[in-house]
MARDOKOL-781996 format. One record per residue (C-alpha): residue number from 0; chain; x, y, z. Coordinates in nm, 2 decimals. Example, Ala and Ser with C-alpha at 12.3 -4.5 7.8 and 13.67 -1.06 7.14 Angstrom:
<pts>
+-----+-------+--------+--------+--------+
|  nr | kette |      x |      y |      z |
+-----+-------+--------+--------+--------+
|   0 |     A |   1.23 |  -0.45 |   0.78 |
|   1 |     A |   1.37 |  -0.11 |   0.71 |
+-----+-------+--------+--------+--------+
</pts>
This chain:
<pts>
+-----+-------+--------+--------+--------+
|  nr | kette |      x |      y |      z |
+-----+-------+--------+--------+--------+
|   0 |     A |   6.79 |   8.23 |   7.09 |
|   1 |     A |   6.63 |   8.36 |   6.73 |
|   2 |     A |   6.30 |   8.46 |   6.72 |
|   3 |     A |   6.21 |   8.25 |   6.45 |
|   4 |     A |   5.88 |   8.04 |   6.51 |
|   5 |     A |   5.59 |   8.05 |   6.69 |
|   6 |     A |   5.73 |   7.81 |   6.97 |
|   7 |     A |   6.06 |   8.04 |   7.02 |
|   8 |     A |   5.83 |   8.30 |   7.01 |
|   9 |     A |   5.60 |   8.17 |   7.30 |
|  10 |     A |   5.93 |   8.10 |   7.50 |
|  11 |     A |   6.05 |   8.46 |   7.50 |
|  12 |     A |   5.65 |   8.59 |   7.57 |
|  13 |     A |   5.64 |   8.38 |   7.88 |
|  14 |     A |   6.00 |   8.46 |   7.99 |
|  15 |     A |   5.88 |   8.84 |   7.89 |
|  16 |     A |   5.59 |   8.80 |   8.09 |
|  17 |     A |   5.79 |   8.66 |   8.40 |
|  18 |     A |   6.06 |   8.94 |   8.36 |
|  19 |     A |   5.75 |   9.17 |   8.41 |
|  20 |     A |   5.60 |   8.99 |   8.70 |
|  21 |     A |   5.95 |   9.06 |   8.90 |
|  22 |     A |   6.14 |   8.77 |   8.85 |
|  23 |     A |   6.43 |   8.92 |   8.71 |
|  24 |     A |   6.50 |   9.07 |   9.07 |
|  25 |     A |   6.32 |   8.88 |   9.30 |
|  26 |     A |   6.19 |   8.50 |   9.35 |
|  27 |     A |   5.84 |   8.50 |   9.24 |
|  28 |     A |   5.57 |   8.24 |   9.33 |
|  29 |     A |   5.37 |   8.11 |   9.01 |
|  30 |     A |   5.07 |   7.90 |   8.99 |
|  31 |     A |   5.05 |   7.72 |   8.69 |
|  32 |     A |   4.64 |   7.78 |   8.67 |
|  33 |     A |   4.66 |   8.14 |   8.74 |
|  34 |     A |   4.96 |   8.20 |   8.50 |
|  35 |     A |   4.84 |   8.00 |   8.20 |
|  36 |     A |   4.50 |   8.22 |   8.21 |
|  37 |     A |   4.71 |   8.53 |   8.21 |
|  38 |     A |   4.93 |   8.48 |   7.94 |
|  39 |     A |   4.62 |   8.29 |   7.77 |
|  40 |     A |   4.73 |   7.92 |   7.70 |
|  41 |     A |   4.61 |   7.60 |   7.87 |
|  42 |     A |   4.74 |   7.48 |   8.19 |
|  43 |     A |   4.92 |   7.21 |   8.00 |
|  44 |     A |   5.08 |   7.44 |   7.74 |
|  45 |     A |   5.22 |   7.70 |   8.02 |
|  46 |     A |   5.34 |   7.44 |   8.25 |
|  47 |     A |   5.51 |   7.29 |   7.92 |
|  48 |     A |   5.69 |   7.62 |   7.85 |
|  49 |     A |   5.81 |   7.68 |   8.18 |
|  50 |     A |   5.94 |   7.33 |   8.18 |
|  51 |     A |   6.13 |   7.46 |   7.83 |
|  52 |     A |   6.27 |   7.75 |   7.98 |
|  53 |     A |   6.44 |   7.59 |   8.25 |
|  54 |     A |   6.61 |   7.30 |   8.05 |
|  55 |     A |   6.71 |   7.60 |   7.83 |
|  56 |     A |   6.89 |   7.73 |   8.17 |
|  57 |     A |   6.67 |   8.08 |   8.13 |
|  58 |     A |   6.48 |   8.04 |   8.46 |
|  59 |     A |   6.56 |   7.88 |   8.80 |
|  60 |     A |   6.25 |   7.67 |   8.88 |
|  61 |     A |   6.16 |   7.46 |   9.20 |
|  62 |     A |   5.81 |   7.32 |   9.17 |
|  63 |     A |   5.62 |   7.24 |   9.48 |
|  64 |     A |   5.25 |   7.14 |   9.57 |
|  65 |     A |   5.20 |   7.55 |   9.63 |
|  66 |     A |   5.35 |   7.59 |   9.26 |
|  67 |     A |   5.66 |   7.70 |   9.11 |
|  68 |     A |   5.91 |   7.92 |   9.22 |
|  69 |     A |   6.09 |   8.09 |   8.95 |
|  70 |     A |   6.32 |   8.35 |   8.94 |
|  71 |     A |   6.49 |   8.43 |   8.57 |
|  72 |     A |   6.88 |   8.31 |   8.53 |
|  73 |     A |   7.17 |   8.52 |   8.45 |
|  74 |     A |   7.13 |   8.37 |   8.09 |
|  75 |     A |   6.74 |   8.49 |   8.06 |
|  76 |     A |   6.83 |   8.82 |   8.21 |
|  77 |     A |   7.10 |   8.86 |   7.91 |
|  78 |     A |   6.89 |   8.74 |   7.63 |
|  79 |     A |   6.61 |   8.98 |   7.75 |
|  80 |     A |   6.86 |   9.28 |   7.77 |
|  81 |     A |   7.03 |   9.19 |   7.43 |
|  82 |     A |   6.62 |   9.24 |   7.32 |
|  83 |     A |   6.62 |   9.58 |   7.49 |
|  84 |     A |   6.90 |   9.69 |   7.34 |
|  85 |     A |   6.86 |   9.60 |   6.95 |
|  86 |     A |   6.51 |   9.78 |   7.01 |
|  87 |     A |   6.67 |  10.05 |   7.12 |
|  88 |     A |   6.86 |  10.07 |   6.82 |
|  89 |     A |   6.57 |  10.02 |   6.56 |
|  90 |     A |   6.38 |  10.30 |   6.75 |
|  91 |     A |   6.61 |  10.51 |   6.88 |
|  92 |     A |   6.84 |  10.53 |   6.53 |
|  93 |     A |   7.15 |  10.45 |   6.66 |
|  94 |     A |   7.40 |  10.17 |   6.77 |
|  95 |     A |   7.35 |   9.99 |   7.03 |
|  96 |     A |   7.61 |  10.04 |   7.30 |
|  97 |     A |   7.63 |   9.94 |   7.69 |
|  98 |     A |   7.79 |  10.20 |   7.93 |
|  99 |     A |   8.04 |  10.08 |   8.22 |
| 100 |     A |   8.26 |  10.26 |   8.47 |
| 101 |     A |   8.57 |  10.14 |   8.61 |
| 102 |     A |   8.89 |  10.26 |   8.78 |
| 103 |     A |   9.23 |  10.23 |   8.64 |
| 104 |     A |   9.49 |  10.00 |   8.79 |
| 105 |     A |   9.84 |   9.89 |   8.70 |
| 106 |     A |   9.80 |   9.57 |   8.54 |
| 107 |     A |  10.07 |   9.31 |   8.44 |
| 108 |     A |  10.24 |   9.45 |   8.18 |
| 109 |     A |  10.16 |   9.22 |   7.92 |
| 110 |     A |   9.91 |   9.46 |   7.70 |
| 111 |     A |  10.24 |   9.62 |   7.53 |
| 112 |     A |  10.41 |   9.27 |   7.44 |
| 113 |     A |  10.06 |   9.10 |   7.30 |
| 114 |     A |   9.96 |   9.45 |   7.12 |
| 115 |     A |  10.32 |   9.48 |   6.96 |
| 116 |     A |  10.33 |   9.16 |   6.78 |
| 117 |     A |  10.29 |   9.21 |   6.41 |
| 118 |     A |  10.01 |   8.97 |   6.34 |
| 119 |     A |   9.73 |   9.13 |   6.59 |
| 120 |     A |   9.85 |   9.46 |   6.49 |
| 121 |     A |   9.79 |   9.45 |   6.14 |
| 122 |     A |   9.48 |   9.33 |   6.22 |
| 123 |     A |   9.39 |   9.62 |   6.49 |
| 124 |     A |   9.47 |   9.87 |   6.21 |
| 125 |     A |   9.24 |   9.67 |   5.95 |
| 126 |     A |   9.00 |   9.60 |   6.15 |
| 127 |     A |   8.97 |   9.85 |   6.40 |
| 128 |     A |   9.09 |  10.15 |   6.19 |
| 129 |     A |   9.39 |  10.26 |   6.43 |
| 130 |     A |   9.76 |  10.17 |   6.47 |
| 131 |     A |   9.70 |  10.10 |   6.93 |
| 132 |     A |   9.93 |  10.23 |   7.14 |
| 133 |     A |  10.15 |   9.93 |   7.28 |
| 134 |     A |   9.99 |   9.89 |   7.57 |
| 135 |     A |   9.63 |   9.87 |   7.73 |
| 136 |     A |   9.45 |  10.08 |   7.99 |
| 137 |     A |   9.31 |   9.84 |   8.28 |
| 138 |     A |   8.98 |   9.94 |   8.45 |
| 139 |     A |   8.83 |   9.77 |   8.72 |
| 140 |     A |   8.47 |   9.79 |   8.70 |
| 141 |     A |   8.32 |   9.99 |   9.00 |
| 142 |     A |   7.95 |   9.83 |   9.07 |
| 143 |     A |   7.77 |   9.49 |   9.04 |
| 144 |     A |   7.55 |   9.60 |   8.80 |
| 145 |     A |   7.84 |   9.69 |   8.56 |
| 146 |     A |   8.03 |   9.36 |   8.63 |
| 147 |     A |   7.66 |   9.22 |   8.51 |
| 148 |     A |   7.70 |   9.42 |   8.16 |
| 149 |     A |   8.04 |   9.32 |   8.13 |
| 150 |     A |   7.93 |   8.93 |   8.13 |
| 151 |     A |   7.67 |   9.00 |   7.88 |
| 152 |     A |   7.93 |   9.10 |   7.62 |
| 153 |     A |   8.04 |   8.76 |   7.59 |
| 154 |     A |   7.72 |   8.64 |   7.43 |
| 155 |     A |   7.78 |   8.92 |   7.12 |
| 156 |     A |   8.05 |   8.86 |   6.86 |
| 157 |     A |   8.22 |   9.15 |   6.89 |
| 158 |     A |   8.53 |   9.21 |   6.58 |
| 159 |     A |   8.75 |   8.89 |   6.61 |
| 160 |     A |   9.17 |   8.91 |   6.62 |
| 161 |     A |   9.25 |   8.57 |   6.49 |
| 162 |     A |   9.50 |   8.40 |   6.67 |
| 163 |     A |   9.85 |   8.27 |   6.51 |
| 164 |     A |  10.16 |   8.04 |   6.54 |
| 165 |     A |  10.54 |   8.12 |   6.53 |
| 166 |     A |  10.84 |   7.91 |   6.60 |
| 167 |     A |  10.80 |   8.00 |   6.98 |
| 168 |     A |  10.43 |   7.94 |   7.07 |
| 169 |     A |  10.04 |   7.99 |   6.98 |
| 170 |     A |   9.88 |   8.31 |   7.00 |
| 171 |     A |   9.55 |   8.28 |   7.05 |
| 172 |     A |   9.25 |   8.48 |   6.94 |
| 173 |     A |   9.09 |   8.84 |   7.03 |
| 174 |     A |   8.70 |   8.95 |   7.05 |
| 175 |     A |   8.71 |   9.34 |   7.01 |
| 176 |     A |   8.41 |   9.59 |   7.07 |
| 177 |     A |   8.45 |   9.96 |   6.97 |
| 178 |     A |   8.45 |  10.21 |   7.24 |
| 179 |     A |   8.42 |  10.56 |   7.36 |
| 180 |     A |   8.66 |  10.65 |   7.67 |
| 181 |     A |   8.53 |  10.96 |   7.87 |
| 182 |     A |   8.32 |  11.05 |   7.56 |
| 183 |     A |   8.65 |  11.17 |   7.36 |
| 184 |     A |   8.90 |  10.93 |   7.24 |
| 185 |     A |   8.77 |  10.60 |   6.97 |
| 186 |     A |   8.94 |  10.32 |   7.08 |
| 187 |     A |   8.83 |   9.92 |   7.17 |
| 188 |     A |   8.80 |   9.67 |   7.40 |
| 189 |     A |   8.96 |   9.36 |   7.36 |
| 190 |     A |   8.90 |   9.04 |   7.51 |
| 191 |     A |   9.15 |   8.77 |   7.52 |
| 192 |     A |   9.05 |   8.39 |   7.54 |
| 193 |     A |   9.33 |   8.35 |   7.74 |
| 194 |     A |   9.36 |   8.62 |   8.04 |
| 195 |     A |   9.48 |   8.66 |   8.33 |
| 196 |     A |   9.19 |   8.88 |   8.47 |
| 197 |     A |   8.86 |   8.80 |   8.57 |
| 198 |     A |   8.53 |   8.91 |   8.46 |
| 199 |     A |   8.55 |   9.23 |   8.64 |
| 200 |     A |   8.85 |   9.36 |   8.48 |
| 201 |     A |   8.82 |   9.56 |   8.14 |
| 202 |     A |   9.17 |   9.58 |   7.90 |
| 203 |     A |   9.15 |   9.90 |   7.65 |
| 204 |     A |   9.33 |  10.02 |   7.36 |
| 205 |     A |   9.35 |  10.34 |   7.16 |
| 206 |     A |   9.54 |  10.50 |   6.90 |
| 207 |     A |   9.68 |  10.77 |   7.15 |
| 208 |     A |   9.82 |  10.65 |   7.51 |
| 209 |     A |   9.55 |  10.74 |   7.74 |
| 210 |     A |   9.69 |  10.78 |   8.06 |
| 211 |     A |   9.86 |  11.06 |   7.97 |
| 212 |     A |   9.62 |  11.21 |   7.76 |
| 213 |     A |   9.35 |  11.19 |   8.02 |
| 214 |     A |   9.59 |  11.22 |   8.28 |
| 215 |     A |   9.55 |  10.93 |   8.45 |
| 216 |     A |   9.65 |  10.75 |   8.75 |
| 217 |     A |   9.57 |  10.41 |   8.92 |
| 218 |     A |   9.23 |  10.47 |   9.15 |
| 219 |     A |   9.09 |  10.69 |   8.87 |
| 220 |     A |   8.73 |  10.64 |   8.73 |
| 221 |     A |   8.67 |  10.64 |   8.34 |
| 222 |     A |   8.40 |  10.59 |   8.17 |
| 223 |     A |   8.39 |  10.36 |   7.84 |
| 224 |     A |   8.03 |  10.32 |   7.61 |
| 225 |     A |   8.12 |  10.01 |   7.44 |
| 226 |     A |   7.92 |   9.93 |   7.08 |
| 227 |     A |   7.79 |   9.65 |   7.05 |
+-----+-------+--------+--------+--------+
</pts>
């Protein structure tokens, strides 16, 4: 959601203002009166806003003679952190980038035959800047709060992998975010549209192979910092 008028911007102050009252975490108790003369609007204009961020699916909301209850969505809690992080960039000078920990596991043996194909690999080494090793590191993300961070990457762009045709089938495309493994070797994530894996599961690839270079094996954590 873009910042871009005063009514966006009075949507993002009141969902702001919630975050801060605890309802990213916790199921908060609002009265409509008492909130609209804290965040200094008429009872008409907060109720209307609230009313705005639900239908945009940023809060949960269940109104009630006692007033609302409100606790922020999965989507609000993104949009705010996606805030957080591109002001951590302007302030703190660099990119901003999302840290997650996972532990490695054997996956199904498909990262060599998609990375090998000619198409995506030209691609990776345009785009990316290395030839990947034919085949991907799979990490299983370790906590709930790093399965959260792994959702959020869906709403950035990312470096696309378009998709292409042969004579056999459709290949379909790839979202790729430069990455950091253990704080040593430049590789990427990648993303495919069509996966196997769920949203816990994070596919790698590097120029080097980096089971053996970290000396890897399945049950082992590693850290990736993912730019965003």
């Amino acid at each position: 959601m873009p910042i871009i008028n005063r009514e966006s911007s009075r949507v993002f102050f009141i969902l702001y203002r919630l975050a801060e009252m605890g309802a990213c975490n916790n199921t908060i108790k609002v009265s409509t009166a008492s909130f609209a003369k804290e965040v200094g609007l008429s009872q008409q204009s907060a109720s209307r806003l609230l009313i705005k961020l639900e239908r945009m699916g940023l809060i949960h909301r269940t109104a009630t003679n006692e007033g609302s209850f409100i606790r922020i969505s999965k989507d609000g809690e993104s949009l705010l952190r996606r805030v957080y992080l591109g002001l951590g960039a302007i302030f703190e000078g660099k990119a901003p980038s999302v840290v997650v920990e996972g532990r490695v596991f054997s996956g199904l043996g498909e990262g060599a035959y998609y990375i090998s194909k000619e198409p995506y690999r030209r691609q990776f080494i345009e785009k990316l800047g290395f030839d990947p090793y034919p085949g991907t590191l799979n990490l299983k993300i370790t906590r709930e709060e790093n399965a959260r961070l792994r959702m959020e990457l869906d709403a950035y762009s990312g470096i696309e992998i378009q998709g292409f045709k042969n004579k056999d089938r459709t290949y379909g495309p790839v979202k790729c975010f430069h990455a950091i493994i253990n704080d040593d070797v430049k590789g990427a994530v990648v993303f495919a549209l069509r996966s196997h894996y769920g949203k816990d599961v994070l596919e790698i690839i590097a120029p080097v192979y980096l089971r053996g270079h970290f000396g890897l094996k399945d049950g082992d954590k590693v850290k990736v910092e993912i730019l965003l």
